[in-house]
PDB file with one MODEL, atoms N, CA, C and O in Angstrom:
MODEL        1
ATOM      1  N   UNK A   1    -176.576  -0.566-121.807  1.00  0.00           N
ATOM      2  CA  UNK A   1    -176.973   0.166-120.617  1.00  0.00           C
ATOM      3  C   UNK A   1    -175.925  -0.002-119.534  1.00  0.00           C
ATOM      4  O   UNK A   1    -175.206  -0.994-119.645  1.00  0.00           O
ATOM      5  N   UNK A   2    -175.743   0.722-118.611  1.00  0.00           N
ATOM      6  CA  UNK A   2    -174.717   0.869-117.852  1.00  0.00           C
ATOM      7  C   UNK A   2    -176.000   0.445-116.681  1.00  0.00           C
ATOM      8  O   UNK A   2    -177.228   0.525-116.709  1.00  0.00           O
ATOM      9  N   UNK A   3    -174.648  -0.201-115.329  1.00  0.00           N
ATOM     10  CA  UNK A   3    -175.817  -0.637-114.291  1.00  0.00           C
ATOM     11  C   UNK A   3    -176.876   0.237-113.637  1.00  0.00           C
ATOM     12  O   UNK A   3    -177.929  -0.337-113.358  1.00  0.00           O
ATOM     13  N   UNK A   4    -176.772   1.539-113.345  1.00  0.00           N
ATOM     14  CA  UNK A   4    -177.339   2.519-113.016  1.00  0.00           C
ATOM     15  C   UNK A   4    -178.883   2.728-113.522  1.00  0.00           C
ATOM     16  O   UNK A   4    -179.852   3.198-112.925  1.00  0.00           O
ATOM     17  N   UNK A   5    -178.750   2.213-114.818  1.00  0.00           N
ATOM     18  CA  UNK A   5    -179.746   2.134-115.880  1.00  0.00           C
ATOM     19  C   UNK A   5    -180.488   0.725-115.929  1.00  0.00           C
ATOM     20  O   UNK A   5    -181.531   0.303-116.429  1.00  0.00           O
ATOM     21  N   UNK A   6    -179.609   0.285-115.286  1.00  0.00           N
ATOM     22  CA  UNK A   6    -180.228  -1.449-115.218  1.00  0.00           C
ATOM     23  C   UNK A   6    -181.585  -1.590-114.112  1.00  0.00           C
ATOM     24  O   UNK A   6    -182.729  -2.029-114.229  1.00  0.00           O
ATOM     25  N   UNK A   7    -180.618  -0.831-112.735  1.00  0.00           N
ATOM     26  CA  UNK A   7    -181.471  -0.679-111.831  1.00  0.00           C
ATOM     27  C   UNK A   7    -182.384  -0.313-111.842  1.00  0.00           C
ATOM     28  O   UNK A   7    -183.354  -0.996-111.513  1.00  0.00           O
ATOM     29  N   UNK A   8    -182.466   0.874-112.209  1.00  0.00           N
ATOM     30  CA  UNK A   8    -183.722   2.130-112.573  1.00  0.00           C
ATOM     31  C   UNK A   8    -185.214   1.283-113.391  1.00  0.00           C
ATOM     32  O   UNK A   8    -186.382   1.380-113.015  1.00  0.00           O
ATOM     33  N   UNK A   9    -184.664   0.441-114.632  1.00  0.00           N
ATOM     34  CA  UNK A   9    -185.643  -0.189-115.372  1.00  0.00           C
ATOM     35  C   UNK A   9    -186.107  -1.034-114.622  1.00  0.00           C
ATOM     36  O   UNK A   9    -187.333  -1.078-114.514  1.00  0.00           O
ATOM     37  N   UNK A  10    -185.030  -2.251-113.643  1.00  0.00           N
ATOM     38  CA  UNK A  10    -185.930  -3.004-113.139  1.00  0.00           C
ATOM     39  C   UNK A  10    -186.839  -2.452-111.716  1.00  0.00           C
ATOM     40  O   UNK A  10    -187.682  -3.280-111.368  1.00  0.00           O
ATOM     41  N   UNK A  11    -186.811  -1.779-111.260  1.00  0.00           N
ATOM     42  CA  UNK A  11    -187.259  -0.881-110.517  1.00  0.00           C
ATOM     43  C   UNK A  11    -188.851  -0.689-110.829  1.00  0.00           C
ATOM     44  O   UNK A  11    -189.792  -0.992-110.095  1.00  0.00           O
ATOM     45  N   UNK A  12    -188.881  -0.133-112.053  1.00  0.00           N
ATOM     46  CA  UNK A  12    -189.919   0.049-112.853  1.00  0.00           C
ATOM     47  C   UNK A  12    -190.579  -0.668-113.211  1.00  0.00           C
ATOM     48  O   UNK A  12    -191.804  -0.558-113.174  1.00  0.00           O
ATOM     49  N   UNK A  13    -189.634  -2.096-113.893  1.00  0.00           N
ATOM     50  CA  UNK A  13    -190.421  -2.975-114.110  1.00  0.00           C
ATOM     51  C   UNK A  13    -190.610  -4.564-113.638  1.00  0.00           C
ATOM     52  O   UNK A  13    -191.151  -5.425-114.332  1.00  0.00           O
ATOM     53  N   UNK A  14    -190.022  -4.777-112.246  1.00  0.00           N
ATOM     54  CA  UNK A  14    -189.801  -6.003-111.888  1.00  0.00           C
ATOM     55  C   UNK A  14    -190.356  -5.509-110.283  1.00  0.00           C
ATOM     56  O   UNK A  14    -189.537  -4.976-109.535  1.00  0.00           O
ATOM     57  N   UNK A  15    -191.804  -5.727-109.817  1.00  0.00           N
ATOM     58  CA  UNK A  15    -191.823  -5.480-108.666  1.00  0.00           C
ATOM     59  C   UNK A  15    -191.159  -6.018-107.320  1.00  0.00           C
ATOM     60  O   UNK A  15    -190.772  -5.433-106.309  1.00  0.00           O
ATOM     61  N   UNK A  16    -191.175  -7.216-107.658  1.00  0.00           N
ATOM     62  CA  UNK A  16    -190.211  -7.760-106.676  1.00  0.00           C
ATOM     63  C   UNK A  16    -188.798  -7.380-105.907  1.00  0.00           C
ATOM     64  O   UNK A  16    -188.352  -7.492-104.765  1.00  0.00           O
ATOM     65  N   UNK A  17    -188.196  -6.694-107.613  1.00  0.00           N
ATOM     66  CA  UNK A  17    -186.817  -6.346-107.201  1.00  0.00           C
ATOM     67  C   UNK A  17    -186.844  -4.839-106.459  1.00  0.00           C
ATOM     68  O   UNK A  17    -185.991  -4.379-105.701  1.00  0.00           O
ATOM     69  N   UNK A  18    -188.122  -4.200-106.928  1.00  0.00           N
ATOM     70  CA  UNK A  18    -187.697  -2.660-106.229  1.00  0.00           C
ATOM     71  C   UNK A  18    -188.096  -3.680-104.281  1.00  0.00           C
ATOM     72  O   UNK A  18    -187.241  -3.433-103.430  1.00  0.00           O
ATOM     73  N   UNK A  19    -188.839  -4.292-103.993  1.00  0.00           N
ATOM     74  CA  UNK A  19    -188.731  -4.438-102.823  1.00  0.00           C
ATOM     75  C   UNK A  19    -187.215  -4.960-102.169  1.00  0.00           C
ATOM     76  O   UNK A  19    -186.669  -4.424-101.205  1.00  0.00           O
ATOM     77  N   UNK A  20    -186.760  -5.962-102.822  1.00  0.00           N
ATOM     78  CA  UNK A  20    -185.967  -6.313-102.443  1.00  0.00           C
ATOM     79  C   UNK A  20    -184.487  -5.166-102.468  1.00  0.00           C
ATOM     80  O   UNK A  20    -183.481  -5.058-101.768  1.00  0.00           O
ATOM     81  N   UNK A  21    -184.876  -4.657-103.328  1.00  0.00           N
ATOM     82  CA  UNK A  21    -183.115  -3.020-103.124  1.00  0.00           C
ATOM     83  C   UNK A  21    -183.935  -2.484-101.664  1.00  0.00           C
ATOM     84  O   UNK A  21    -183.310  -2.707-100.627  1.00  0.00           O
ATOM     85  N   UNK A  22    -185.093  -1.894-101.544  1.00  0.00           N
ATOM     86  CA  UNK A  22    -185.229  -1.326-100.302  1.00  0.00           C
ATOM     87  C   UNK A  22    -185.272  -2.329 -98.806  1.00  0.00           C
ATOM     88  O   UNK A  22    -185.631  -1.820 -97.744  1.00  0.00           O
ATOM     89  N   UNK A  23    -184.990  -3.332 -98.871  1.00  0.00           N
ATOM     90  CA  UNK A  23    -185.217  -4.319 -97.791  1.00  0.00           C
ATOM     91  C   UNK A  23    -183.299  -4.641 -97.798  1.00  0.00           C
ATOM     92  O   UNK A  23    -182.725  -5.009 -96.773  1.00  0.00           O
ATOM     93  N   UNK A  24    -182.786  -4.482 -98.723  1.00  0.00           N
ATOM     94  CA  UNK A  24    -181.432  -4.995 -98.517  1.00  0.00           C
ATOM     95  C   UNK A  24    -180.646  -4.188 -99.931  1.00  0.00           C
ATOM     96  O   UNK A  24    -180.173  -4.653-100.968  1.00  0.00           O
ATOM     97  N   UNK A  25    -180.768  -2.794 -99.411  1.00  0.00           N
ATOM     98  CA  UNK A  25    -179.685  -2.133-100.590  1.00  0.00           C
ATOM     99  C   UNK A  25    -178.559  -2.149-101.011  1.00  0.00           C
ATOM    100  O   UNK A  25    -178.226  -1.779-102.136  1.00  0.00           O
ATOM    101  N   UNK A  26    -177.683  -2.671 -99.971  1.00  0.00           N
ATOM    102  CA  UNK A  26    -176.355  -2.525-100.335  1.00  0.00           C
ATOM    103  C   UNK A  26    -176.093  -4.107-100.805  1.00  0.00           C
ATOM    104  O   UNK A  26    -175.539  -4.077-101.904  1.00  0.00           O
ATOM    105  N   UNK A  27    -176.264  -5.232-100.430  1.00  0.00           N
ATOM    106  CA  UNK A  27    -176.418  -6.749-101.188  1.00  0.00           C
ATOM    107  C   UNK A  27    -176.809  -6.290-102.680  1.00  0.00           C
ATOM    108  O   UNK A  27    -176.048  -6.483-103.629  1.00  0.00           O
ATOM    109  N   UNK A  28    -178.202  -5.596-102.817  1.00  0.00           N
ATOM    110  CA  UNK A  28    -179.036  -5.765-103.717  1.00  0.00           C
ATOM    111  C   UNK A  28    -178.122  -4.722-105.270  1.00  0.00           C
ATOM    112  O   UNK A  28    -178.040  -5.031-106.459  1.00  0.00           O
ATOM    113  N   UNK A  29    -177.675  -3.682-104.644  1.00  0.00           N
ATOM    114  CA  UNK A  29    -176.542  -3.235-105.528  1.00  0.00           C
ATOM    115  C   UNK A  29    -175.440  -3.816-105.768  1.00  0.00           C
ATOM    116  O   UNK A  29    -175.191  -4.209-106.908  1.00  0.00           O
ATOM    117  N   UNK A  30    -174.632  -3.968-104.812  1.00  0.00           N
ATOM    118  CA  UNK A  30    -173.366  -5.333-105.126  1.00  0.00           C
ATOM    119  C   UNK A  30    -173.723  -6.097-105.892  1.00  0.00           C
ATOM    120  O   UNK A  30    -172.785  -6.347-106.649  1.00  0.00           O
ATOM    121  N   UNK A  31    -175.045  -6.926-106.275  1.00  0.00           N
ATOM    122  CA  UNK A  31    -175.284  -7.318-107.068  1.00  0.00           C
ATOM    123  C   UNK A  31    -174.986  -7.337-108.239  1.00  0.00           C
ATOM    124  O   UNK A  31    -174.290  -8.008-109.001  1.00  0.00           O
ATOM    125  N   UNK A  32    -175.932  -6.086-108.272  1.00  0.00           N
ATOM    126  CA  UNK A  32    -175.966  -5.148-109.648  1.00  0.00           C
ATOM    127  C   UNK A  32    -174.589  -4.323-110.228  1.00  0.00           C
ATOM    128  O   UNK A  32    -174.392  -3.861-111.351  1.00  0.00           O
ATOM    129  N   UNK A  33    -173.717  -4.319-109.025  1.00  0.00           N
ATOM    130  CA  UNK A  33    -172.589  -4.030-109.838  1.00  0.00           C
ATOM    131  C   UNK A  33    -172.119  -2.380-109.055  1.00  0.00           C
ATOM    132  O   UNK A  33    -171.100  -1.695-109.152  1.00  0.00           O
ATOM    133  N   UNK A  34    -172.743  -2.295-108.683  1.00  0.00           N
ATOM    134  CA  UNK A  34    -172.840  -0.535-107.967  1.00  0.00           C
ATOM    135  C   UNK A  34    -172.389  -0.771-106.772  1.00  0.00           C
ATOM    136  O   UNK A  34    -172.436  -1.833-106.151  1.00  0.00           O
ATOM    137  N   UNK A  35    -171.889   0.370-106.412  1.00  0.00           N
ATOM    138  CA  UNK A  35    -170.982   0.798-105.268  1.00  0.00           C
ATOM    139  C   UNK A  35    -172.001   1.167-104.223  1.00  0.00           C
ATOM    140  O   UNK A  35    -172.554   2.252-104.407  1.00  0.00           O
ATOM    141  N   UNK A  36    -172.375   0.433-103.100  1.00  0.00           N
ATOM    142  CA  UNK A  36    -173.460   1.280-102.222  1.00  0.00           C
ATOM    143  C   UNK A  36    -172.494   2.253-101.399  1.00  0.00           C
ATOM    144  O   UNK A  36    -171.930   1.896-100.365  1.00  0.00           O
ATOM    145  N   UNK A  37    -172.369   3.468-101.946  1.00  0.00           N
ATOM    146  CA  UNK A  37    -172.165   4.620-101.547  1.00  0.00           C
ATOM    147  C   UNK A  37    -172.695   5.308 -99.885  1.00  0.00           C
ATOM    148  O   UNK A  37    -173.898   5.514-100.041  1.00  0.00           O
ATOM    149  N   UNK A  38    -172.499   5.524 -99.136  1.00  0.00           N
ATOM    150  CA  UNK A  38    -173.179   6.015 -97.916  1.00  0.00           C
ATOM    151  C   UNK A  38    -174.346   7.097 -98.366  1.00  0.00           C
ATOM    152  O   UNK A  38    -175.385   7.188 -97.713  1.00  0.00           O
ATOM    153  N   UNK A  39    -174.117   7.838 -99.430  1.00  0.00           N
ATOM    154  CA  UNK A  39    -174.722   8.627-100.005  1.00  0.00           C
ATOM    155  C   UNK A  39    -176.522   7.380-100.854  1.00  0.00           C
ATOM    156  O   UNK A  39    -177.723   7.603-100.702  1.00  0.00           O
ATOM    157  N   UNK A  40    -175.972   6.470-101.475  1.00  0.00           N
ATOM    158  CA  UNK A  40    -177.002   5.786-101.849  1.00  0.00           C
ATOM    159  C   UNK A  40    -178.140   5.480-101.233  1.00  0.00           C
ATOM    160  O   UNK A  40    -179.335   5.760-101.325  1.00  0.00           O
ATOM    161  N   UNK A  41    -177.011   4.433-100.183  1.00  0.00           N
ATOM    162  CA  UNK A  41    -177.857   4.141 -99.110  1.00  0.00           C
ATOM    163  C   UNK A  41    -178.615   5.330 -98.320  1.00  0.00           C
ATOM    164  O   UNK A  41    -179.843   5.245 -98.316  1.00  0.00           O
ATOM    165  N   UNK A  42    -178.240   6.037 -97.890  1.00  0.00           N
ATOM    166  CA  UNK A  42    -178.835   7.367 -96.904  1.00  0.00           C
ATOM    167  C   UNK A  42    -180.719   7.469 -98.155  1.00  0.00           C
ATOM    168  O   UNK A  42    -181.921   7.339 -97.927  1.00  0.00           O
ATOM    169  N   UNK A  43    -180.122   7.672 -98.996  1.00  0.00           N
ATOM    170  CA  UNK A  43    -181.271   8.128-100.559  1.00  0.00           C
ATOM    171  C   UNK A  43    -182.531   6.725-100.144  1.00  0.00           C
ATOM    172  O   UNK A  43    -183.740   6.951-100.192  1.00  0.00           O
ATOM    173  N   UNK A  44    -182.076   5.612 -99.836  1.00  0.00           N
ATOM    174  CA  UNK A  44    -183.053   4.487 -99.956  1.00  0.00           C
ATOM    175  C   UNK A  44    -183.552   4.235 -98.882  1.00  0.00           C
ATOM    176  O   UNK A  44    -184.523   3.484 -98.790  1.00  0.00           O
ATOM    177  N   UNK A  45    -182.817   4.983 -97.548  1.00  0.00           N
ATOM    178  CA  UNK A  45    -183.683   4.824 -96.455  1.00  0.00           C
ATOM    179  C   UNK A  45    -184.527   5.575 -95.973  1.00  0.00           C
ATOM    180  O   UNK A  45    -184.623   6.793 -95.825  1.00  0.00           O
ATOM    181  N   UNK A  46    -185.209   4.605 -95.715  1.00  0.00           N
ATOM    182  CA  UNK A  46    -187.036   4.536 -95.553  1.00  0.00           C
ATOM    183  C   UNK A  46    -187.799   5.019 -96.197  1.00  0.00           C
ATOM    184  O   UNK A  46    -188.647   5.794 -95.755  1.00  0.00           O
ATOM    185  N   UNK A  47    -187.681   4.647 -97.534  1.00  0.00           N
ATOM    186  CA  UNK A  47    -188.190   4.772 -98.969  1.00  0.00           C
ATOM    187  C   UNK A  47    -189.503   3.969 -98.998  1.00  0.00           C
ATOM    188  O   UNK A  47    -189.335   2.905 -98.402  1.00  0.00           O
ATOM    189  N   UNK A  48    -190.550   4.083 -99.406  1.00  0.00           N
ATOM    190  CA  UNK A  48    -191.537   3.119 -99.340  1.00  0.00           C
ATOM    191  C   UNK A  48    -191.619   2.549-101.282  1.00  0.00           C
ATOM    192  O   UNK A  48    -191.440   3.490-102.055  1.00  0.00           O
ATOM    193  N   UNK A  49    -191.784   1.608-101.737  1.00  0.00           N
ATOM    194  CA  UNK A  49    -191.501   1.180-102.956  1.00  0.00           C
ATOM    195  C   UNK A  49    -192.296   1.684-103.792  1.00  0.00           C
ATOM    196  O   UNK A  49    -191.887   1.558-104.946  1.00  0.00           O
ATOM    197  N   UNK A  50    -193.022   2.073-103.717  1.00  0.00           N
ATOM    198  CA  UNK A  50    -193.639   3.591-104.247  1.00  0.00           C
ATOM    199  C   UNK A  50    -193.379   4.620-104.937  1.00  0.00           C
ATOM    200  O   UNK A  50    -193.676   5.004-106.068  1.00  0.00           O
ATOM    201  N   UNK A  51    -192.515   5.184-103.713  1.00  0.00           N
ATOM    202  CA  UNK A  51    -191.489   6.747-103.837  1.00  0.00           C
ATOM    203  C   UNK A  51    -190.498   5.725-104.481  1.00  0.00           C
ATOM    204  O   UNK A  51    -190.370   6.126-105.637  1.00  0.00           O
ATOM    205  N   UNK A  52    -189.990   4.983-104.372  1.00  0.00           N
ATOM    206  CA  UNK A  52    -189.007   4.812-105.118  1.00  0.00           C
ATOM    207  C   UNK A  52    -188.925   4.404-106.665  1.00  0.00           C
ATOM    208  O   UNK A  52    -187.930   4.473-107.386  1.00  0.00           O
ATOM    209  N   UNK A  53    -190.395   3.898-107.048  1.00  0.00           N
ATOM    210  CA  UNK A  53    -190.892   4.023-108.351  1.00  0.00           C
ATOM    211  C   UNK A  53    -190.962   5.073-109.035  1.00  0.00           C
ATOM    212  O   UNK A  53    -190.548   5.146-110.192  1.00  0.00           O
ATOM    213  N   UNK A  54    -191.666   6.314-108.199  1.00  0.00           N
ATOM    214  CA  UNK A  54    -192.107   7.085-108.641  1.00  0.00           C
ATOM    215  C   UNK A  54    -190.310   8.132-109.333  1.00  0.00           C
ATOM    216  O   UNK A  54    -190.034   8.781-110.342  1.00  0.00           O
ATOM    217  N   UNK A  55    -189.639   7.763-108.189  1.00  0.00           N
ATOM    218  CA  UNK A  55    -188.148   8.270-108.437  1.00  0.00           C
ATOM    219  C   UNK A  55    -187.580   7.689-109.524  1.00  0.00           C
ATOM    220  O   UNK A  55    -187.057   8.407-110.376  1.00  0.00           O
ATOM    221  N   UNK A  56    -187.594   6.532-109.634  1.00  0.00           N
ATOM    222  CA  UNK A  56    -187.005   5.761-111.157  1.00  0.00           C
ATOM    223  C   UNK A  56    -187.973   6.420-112.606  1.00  0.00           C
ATOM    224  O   UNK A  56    -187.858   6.581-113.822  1.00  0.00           O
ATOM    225  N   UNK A  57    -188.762   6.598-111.697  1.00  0.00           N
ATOM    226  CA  UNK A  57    -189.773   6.959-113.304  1.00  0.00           C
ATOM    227  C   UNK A  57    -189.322   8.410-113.774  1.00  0.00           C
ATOM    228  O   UNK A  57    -189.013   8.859-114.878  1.00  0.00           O
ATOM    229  N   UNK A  58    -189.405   8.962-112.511  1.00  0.00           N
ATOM    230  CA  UNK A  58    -188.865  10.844-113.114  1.00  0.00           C
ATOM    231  C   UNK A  58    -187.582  11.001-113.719  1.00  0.00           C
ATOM    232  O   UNK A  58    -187.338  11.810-114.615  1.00  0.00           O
ATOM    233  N   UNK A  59    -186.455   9.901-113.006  1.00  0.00           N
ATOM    234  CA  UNK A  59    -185.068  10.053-113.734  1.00  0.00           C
ATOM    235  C   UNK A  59    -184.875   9.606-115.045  1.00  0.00           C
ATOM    236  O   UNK A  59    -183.881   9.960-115.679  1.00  0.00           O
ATOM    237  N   UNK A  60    -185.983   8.638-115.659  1.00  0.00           N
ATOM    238  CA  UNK A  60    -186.197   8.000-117.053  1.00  0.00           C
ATOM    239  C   UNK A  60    -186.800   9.205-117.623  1.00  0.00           C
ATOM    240  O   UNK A  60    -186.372   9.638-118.693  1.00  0.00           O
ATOM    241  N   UNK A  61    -187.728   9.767-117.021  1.00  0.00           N
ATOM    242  CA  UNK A  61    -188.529  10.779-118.270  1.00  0.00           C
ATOM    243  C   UNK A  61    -187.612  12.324-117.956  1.00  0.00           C
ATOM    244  O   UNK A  61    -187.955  13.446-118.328  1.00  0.00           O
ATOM    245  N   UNK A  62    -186.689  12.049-117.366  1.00  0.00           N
ATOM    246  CA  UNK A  62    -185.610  13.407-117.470  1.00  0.00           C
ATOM    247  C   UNK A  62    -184.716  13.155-118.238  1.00  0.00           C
ATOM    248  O   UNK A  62    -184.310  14.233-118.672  1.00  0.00           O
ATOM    249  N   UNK A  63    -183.914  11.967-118.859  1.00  0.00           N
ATOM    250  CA  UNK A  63    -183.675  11.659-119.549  1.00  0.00           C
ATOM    251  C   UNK A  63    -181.837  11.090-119.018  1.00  0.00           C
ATOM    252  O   UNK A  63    -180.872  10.848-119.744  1.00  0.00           O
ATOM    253  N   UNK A  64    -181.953  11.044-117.623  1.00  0.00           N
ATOM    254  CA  UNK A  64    -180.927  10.954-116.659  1.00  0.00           C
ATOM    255  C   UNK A  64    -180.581   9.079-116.733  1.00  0.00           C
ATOM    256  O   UNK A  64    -179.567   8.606-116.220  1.00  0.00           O
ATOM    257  N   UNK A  65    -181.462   8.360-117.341  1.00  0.00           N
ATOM    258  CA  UNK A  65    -181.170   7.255-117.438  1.00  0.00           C
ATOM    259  C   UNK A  65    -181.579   7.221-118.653  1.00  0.00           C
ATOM    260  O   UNK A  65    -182.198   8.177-119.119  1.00  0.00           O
ATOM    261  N   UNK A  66    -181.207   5.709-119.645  1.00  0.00           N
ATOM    262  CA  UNK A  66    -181.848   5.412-120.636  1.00  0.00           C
ATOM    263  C   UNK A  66    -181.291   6.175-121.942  1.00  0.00           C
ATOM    264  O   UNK A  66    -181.822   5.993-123.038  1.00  0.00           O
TER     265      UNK A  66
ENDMDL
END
């Protein structure tokens, strides 16, 4: 899996971590290996961890990750 794909799963499946990318995105990608893009960041703000589940989940069943 490429990091993009890393994110997305734990997103999905590690609740903790989707809070922590929206509380501190650009750390929380550096992490992960990803470039926080101005474009990224702009996408994660003021995301509630929710919408941002619900976003990891549609890009998995589009077939855009995975």
């Amino acid at each position: 899996m490429n990091n993009i794909e890393d994110v997305i799963m734990k997103v999905m499946t590690e609740p903790d971590f989707a809070e922590a990318l929206l509380a501190s995105p650009g750390a929380v990608l550096q992490a992960e290996g990803i470039e926080a893009t101005p474009e990224i960041l702009q996408v994660l703000a003021g995301l509630k961890v929710e919408e941002l589940r619900v976003m990891a989940e549609k890009f998995s069943n589009q077939g855009i990750a995975m």
